[in-house]
C-alpha positions as CSV (number, residue, x, y, z in Angstrom):
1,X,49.0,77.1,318.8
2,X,45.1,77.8,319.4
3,X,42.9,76.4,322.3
4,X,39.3,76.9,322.5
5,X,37.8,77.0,325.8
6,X,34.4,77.2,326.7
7,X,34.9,77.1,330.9
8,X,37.3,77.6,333.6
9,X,37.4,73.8,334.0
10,X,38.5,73.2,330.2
11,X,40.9,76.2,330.1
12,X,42.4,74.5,333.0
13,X,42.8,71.5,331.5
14,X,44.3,73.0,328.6
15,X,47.0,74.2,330.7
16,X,47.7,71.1,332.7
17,X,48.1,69.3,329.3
18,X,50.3,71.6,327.5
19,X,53.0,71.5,330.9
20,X,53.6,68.0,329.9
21,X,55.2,69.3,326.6
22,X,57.2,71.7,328.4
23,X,61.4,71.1,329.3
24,X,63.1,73.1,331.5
25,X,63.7,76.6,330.3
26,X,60.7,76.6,328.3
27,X,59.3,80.4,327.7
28,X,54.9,80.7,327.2
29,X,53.9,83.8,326.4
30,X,50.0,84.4,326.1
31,X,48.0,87.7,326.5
32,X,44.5,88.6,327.2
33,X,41.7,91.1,328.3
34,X,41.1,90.8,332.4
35,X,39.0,88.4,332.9
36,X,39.9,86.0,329.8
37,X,41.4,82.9,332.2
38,X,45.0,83.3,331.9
39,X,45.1,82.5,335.8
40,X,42.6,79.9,335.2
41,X,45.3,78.6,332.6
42,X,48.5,79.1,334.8
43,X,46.7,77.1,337.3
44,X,46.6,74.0,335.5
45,X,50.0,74.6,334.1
46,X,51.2,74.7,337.4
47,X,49.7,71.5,338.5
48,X,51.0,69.8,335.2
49,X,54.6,71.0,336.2
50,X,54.0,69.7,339.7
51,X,53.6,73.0,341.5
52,X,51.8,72.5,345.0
53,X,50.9,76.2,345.6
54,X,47.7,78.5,345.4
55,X,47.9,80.3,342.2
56,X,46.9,83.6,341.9
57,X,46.7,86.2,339.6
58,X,50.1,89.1,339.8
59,X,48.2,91.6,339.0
60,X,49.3,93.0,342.3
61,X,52.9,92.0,342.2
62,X,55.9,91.8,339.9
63,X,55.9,88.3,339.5
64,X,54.8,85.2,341.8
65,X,57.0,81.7,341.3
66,X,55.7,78.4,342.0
67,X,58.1,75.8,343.0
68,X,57.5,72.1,341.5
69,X,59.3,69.8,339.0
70,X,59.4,72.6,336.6
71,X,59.4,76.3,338.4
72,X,57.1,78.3,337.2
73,X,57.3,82.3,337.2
74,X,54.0,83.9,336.4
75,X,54.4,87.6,335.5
């Protein structure tokens, strides 16, 4: 699958759109450079699966999980 995003807004809304395709036990893998909007991303997946929490990025941590209709766990 290819997105093309040209702001955080967009890449956003890419996420929230593609959590509606996701079922339980679903596994999304994406890389990128610092800076490329993979939180941007997880933060619209997490409001697609229902998540309430502030995402943030884990670059500090091992992982942070977001609790919502689907968890999410964003490594």
């Amino acid at each position: 699958m290819h997105f093309l995003s040209h702001s955080t807004q967009e890449t956003e809304a890419i996420g929230e759109e593609l959590a509606q395709k996701l079922r339980g036990g679903d596994v999304l893998a994406f890389t990128g450079s610092l800076g490329m909007g993979k939180t941007a991303f997880t933060r619209g997946l997490a409001r697609g699966l229902g998540c309430r929490g502030r995402v943030t990025s884990p670059t500090f941590t091992i992982v942070n999980e977001y609790e919502g209709d689907i968890p999410l766990f964003h490594f």
